[in-house]
N, C-alpha and C positions, 0 to 999 in steps of 0.2 A: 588707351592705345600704348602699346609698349615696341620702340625701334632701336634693337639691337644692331650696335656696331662691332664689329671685329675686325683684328688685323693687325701687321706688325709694327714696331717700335717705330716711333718718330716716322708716322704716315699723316701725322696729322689730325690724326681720328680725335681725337679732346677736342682740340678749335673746331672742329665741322661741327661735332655734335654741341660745344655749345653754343652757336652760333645758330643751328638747326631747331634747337629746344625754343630758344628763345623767337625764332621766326615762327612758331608752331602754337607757342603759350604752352610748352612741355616742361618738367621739371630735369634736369639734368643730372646724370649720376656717373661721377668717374672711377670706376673699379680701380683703373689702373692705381690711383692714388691710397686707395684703401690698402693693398698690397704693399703701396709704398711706408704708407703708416705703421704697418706690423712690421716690415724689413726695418723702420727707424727704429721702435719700441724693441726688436730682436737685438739690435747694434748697441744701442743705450744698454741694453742689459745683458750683455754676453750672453746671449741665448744659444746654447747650442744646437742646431741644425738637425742634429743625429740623433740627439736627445732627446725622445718623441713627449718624455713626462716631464720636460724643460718645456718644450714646446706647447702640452698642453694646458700645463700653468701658468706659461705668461697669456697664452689667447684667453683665458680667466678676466686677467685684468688688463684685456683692450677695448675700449668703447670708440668707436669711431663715427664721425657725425658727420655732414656739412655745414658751413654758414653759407644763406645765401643774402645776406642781412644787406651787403655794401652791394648789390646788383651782381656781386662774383660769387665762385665755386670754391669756397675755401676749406681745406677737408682739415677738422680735429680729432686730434687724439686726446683721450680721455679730457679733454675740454680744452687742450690747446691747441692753438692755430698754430700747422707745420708745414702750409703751403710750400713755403722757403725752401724748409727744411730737409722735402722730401725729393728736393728735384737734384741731387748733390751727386757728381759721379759714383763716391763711396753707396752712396741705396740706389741708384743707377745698375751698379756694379753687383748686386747681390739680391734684387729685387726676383727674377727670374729662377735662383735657387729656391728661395725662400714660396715662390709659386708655385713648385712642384710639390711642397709636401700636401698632402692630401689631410690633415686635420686644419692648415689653415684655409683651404679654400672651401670645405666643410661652413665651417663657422662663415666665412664671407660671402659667400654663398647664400645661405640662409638670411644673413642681413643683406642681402641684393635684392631679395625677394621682400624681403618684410619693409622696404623703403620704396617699394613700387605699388603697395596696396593703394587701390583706390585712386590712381592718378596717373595722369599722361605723364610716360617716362621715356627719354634718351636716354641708353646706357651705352658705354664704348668698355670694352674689353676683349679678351681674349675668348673665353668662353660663352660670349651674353647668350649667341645665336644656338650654341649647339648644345648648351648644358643647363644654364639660368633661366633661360624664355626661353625652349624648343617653339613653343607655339607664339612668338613673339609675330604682329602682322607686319612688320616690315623687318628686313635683314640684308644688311649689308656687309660685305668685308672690302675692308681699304687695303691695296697694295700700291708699293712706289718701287723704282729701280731704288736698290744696296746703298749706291753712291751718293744718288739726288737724297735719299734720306737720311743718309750719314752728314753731307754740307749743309741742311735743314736743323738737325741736333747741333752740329755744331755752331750754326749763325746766333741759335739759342744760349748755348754755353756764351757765346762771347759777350753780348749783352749781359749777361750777369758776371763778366768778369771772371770766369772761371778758365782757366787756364788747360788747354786740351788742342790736340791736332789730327786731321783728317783719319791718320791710319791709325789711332786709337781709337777710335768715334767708333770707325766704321767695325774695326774687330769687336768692338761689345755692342755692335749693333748684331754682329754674325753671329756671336755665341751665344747673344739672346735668343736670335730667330734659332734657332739651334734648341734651345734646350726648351724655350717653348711650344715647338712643333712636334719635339720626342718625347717630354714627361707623360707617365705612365696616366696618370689621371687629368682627364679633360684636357687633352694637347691642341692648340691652338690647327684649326683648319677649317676650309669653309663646309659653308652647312648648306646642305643639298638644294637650299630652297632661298640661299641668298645669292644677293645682287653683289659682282663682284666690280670694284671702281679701283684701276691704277690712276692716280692722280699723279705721274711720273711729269706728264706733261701739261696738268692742270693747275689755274690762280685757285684761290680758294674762292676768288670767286664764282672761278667756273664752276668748282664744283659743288661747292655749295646750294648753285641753282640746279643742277642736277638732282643733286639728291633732297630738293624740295620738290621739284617735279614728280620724284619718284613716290615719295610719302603722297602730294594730291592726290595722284594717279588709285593711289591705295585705297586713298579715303573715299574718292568719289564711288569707287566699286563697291563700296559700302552703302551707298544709298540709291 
């Protein structure tokens, strides 16, 4: 069974889904993160952007895993753990550029797919529902109001000590939603056949049990 999540920046979609996987016996898989591991491997190595035989030589030497070893989703690159690392306003900040070229979501793409053989998967990203699993049996897309989602990023930055204010937040929350909605290949929108959830107004708990309902719901028309 494969339950594609989509939707924008800091809605929450990673904690639902794996929180979801784990109430399911599913394996959890965070795209977003993956993207973030090539934006940090791009940054580490002055990758140019433009430079599409820059760019296809470094996707050469990206390997990107998860540990799920300590009971967590901890994503590596070429065998280090950059959990930490990839959550930084700077791969924040450039993560969204770096998604619109079309050879690295080629390549991640294909490892989306090849990490869902054979097994019950949660996937949250941008594309799951309408590019990665078209025929995925459940689909959902997560929306929140701008602003509730902009003080949600931020409550996160401040726990880790990171230094940032509402109308920063929220501007690279817009110009994500922005350049993820208009890139030319596979642009973030919902897919004709998913369930769409504003948790503007929702705990995670509420919604949570929502969208466990929804997956039963699936399963039972299954038998």
């Amino acid at each position: 069974m494969i339950i594609a999540i989509d939707g924008y920046s800091a809605c929450g979609k990673s904690t639902m889904a794996k929180a979801l996987a784990s109430e399911i016996g599913a394996v959890y898989i965070d795209t977003g993160a993956m993207y973030r591991a090539v934006t940090l491997y791009f940054i580490r190595n002055d990758i140019n952007l433009e430079d599409m035989e820059a760019v296809s030589s470094a996707l050469e030497n990206i390997v990107i895993s998860f540990d799920h070893s300590k009971g967590l989703n901890e994503c590596l690159l070429n065998g280090e753990n950059i959990e930490s690392l990839i959550r930084t306003k700077e791969v924040s900040g450039l993560v969204s550029e770096v998604a619109t070229i079309s050879l690295v979501r080629k390549k991640l793409v294909e490892i989306q797919r090849a990490m869902s053989d054979h097994l019950d998967v949660v996937m949250d990203g941008r594309d799951i529902g309408t590019v990665v699993f078209p025929d995925a049996k459940v689909k959902l897309f997560i929306t929140a109001d701008p602003l509730i989602r902009a003080e949600r990023r931020l409550k996160e930055y401040k726990k880790k000590g990171v230094e940032a204010n509402i109308t920063e937040v929220l501007e690279n929350l817009k110009k994500r939603d922005y350049i993820d909605s208009n890139r030319k290949d596979s642009p973030l929108k919902v897919a004709d056949d998913a369930i769409v959830i504003d948790n503007s107004k929702l705990t995670r708990e509420e919604q949570l049990e929502k969208v466990i309902d929804i997956v039963r719901r699936s399963q039972e028309e299954d038998h």
